[in-house]
N, C-alpha and C positions, 0 to 999 in steps of 0.2 A: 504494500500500500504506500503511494506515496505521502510523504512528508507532510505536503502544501498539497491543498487543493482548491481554485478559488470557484466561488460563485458568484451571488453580491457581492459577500462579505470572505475572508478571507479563515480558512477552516485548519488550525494548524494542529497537526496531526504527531505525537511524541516520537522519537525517533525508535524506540524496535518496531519493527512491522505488527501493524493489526492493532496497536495500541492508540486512540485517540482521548486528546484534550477536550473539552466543552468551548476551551477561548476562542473567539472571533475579534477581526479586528474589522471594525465596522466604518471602514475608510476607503478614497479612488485608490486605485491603484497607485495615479499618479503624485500622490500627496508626499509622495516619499522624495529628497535626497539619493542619488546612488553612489555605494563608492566601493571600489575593487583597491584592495590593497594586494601588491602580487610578491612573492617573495622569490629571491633567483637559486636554483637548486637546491630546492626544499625537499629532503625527505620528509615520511613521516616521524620525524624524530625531535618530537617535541614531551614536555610533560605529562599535558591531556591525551596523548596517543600511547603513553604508558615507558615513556621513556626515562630514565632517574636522567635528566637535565634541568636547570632554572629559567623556565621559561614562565614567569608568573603573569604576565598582559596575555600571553598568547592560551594560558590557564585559564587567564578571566575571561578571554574572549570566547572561550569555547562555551564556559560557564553556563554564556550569554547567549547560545548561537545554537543551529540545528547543527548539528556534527556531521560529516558525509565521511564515514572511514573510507570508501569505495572509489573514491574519484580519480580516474587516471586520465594523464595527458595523450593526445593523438601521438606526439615523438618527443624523444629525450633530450631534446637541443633548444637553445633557446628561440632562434631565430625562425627557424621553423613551426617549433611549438605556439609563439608569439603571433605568426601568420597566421594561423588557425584558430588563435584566440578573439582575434579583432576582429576577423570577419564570417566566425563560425562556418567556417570549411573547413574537410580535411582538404591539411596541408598539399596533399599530393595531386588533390584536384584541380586545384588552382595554379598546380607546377611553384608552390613555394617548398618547396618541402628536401632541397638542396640547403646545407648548411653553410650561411651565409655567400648568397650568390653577386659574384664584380659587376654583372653585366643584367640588371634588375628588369623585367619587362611589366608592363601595365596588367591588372588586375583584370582579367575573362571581362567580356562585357555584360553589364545589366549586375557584375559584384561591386562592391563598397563597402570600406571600414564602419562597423554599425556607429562610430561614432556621427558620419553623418546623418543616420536617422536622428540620433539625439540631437543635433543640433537643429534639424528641420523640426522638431516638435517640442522646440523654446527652451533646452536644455544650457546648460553654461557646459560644455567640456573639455577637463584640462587632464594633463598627463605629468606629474613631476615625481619628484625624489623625497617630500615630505617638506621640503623647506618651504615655506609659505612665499618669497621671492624666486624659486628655483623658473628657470627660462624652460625646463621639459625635463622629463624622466627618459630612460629606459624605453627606444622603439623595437628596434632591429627587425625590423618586417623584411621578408622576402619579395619585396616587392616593389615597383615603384611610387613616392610618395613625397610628400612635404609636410614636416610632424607642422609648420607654422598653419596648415590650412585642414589638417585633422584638431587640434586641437584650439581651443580660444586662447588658453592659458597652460603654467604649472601649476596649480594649486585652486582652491575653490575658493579662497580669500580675495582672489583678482578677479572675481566675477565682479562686475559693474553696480551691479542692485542683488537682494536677496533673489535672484529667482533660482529655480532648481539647478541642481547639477549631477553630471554623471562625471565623476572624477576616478584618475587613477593615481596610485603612488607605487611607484616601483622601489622595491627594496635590495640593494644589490648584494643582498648576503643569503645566505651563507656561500656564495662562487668562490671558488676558487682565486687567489690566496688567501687562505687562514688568518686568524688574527687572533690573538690573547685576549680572554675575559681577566684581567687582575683582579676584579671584585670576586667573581663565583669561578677558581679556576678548577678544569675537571681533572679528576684522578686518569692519570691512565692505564693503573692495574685495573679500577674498575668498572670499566666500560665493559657493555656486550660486543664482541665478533662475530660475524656470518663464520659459520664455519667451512663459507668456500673463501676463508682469507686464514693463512698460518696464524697463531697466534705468538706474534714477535713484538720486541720492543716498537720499533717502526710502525708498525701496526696500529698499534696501540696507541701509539702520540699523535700518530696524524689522525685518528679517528677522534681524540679527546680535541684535538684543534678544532676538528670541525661542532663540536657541540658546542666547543665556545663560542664559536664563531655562529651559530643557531642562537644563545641567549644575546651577544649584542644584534641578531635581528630583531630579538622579542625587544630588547629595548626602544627599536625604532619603531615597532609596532604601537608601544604605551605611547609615544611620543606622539602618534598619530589621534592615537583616543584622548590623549591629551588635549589635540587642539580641537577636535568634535567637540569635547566637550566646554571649552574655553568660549568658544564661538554658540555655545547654547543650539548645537546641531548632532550632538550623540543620538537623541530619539525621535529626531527627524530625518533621520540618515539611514538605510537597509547596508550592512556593510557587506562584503566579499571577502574572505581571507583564503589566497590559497598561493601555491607554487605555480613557476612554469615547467617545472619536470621534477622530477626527484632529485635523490642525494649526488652528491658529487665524486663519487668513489668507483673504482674499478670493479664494471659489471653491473652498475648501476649507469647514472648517466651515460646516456648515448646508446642504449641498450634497451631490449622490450621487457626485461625481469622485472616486477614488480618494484624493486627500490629504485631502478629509474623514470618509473613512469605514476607511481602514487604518490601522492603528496596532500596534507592536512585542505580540507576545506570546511569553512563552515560560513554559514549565515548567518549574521546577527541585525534580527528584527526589535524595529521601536517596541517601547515597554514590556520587556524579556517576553515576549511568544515565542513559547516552543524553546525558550531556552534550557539548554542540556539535555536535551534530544540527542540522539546517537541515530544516525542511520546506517544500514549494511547495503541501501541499494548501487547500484552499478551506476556510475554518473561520466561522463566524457567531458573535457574541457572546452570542448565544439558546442554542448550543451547550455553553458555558463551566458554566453554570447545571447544565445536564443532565448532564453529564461529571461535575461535579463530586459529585455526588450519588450517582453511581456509584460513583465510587474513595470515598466515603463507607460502600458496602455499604448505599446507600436505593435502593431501586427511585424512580424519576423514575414520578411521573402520571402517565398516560396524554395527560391532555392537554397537559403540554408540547409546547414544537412545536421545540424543536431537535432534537440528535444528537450521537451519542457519537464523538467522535472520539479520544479516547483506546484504548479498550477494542474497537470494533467493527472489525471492515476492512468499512465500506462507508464510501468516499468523498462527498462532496458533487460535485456538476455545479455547482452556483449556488449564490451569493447574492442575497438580497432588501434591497431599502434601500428608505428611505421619507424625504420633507421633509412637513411638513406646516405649521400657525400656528408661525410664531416667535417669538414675544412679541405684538406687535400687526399682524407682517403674513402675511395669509393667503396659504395656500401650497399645490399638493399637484403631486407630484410621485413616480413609482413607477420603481423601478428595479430591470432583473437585468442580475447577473454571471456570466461563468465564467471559467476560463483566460485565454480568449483576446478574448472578446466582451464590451461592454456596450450593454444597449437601457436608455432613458431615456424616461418618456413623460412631458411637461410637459401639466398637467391646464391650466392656465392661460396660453395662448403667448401670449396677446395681454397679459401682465402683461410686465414685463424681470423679467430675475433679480436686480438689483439694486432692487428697489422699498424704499420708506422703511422704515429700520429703525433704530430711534435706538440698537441698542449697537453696529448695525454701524457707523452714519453716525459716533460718538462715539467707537466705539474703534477703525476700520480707518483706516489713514491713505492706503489705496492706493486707497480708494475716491474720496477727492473729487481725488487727483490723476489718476487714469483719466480724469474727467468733466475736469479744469481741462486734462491734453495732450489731450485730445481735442479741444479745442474751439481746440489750436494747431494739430491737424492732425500732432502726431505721434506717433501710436500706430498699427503696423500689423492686420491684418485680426485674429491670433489676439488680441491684445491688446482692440481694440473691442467683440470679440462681448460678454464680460460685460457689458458697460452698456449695450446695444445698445434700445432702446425696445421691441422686441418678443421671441421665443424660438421657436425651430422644437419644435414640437408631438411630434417624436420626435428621438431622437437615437444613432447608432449606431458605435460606436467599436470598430475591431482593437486592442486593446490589444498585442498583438504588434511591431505597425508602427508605435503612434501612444500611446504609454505617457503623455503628457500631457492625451491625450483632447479633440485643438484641430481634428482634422480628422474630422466628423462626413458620417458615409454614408449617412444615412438617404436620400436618393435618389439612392442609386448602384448601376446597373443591376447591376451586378457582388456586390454583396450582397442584390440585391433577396430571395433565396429564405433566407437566414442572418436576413435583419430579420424578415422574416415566422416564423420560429419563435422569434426571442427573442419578438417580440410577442405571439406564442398562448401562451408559458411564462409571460410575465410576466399576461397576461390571465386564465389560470386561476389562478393564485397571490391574485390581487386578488381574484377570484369566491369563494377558499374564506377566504381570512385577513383581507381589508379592512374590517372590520368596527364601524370609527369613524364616529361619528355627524356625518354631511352634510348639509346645513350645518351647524357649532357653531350654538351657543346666542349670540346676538348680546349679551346678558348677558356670557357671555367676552371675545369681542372686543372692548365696549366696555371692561372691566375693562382689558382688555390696553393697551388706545388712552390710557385714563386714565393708566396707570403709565406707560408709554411716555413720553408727554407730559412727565408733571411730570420726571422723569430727566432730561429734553433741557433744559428751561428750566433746572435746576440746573446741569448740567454747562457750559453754554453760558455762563453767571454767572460761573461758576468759573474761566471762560478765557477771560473778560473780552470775548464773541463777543456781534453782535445774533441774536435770531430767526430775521432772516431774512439770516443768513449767506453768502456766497458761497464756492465753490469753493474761488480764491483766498488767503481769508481761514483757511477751515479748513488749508488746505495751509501756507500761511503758519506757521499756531500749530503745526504737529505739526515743520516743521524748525528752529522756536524751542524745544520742549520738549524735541527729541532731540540739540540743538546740533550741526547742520547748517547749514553756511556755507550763505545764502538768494540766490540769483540772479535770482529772482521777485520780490525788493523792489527 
């Protein structure tokens, strides 16, 4: 059952399924403030998702909020993910769905960033970074654009008179690089590990970086509810809390596994409805777009491709996710979800999942230590498979039994007939929506290979590494930077 259902009046519904409130809020649609606060490589790895971190605003917020544990993004990249946000299409329909592409073309004809609907139906829309004078936030669309004519403003403060607004504030944390909490800093004996990552000092500290660097987002998040509330606009406001892909670690971003593609959403409606609701249903970030446009009182296109999950009771069965070019290395990779199941088809098996990628190779530190134990021989089976020289061509995961997604069924007699429909859903999904141009433009790729490049020789300069670096050496520099007693020297 869905969450939200409206009629007149709007009917908010507690978050496990089946269970309903009595509260209505007897209001337009339109009477609301909108604001999407989006946070940049957000897993679900916050307090209210059951994570031991100090994320107290991002606590409260959920407090406050309809909880959506369920919500994954169309792809694990920003820029991509980004395109599919703004103008609720998958990415690939629209040929955004190449990670950041040099040579940008104009958006299919009869599509448009929904911010122009807001702004045709008397909206103020601004796009910033939290600062109340900031000139814009966070775009990175795959597409061609001028953030000065999508957007009026950064901030809802620089709207002219009180009228409504659909505002966004990009948060550009937790992305990669790291940063020290010195108020609440985390242990790194006791952090949890995937146990498809060894459990090593390295490990350990770059994974405690990253939580710190999750509590100063939450900070920027209070600072937000701070000014709603300053400006006498907290319960005039519907807010949006969520990521543009998930966590920032090896195997997760840039990846269809669950930790790169779920990340925290919740709703928080004027005078607590429906606050601390939990939902389990299946939501797409293609959806968010479309929803949103709704409780605006805009009728959504026709041709968008999400759905309403606020307002409608019909559910989702599936999600779709997509990897495709990630800067300079080519990729394509299609994926569905539901509940219980995930099918994976790697268009490339004979490529690894780790092929060169200079922001992974530069800023993941679990990557060159996977290759340097492996090469001691101690990394067990879950562990090896990512860097493994080649990739099984499908891949087929009980998310029920196997929530890590390390023990893959694709040839297991016992699922043989469950593989064969995710793979006829995920086949006809590709047939109507796949619609990115194959091969790129080798003009791309080499653009991407150039930039790639010159990044690697600068940063490699920077850290005082040769060329042709080994393993060793990069592992070496990352427990010298994170000040890690080294046993390897």
């Amino acid at each position: 059952m869905k969450n939200l259902v409206f009629y007149l009046t709007i009917l908010l519904i507690a978050g496990c399924k089946g269970k309903e409130t009595s509260d209505t809020i007897e209001v337009a649609e339109t009477d609301y403030n909108i604001l999407w606060i989006i946070a940049d490589d957000l897993g679900t790895d916050i307090g209210a998702f059951g994570t031991d971190v100090y994320t107290p605003n991002l606590d409260r917020l959920a407090s406050e909020s309809v909880v959506y544990k369920k919500m994954f993004t169309t792809t694990a990249v920003c820029s991509a993910s980004r395109s599919g946000i703004i103008t609720g299409m998958y990415p690939v329909s629209i040929d955004a769905h190449q990670h950041r592409t040099s040579y940008k073309k104009e958006l299919p004809d009869s599509i448009q960033p929904i911010t122009e609907y807001f702004k045709e139906a008397g909206y103020f829309v601004s796009n910033g970074n939290g600062n109340p004078k900031a000139k814009g936030g966070k775009t990175d669309y795959n597409f061609k654009y001028k953030a000065s004519e999508m957007y009026d403003g950064g901030h809802w403060r620089q709207r002219p008179d009180s009228s409504k607004f659909f505002s966004q504030v990009q948060i550009f944390l937790p992305h990669r690089p790291f940063h020290h909490d010195s108020l609440h800093p985390v242990n790194p004996d006791k952090v949890k590990i995937p146990p498809y990552y060894p459990d090593h000092p390295l490990i350990r500290k770059d994974w405690a970086m990253y939580l710190e660097t999750v509590q100063l987002a939450d900070r920027q998040v209070g600072e937000i509810l701070d000014q709603l509330e300053e400006d006498g606009l907290l319960d005039k406001t519907i807010i949006f809390f969520f990521g543009d892909q998930g966590r920032p670690h090896a195997r997760a971003k840039q990846f269809l596994y669950d930790p790169g593609t779920n990340t925290p959403f919740m709703v928080r409606w004027p005078d607590g409805k429906g606050a601390g609701s939990v939902s389990e249903e299946l939501v797409s970030n293609i959806d968010i777009p479309f929803s949103t446009l709704k409780l605006a009182g805009i009728e959504p296109p026709s041709h968008m491709q999400g759905q309403d999950f606020l307002f409608e009771d019909v559910e989702r069965d599936y999600v779709f996710t997509m990897r495709d070019r990630r800067d300079e290395t080519e990729d394509r990779i299609r994926a569905v979800r539901s509940d219980k199941f995930k099918y994976i088809h790697n268009y490339f098996p004979d490529k690894p999942y780790t092929q060169a990628n200079v922001y992974k190779e530069m800023r993941y530190p679990a990557l060159p230590l996977l290759r340097f134990l492996d090469k001691q021989g101690k990394l067990n089976a879950d562990q090896k498979r990512f860097i493994s020289d080649e990739r099984p061509e499908e891949e087929f995961y009980d998310l029920s039994k196997d929530p890590y997604e390390v023990n893959n069924l694709a040839e297991s007699e016992t699922y043989r007939d469950e593989l064969k429909k995710y793979r006829d859903i995920l086949n006809d999904w590709v047939a109507k929506y796949d619609l990115g141009t194959y091969p790129e433009d080798r003009d791309e790729i080499k653009a991407a290979e150039e930039n790639a490049m010159s990044r690697r020789s600068n940063m490699l300069k920077e850290r005082g590494l040769p060329e042709d670096y080994t393993d060793e050496q990069m592992v070496n520099y990352w427990m010298k930077e994170l000040n890690i007693k080294n046993d390897t020297e």
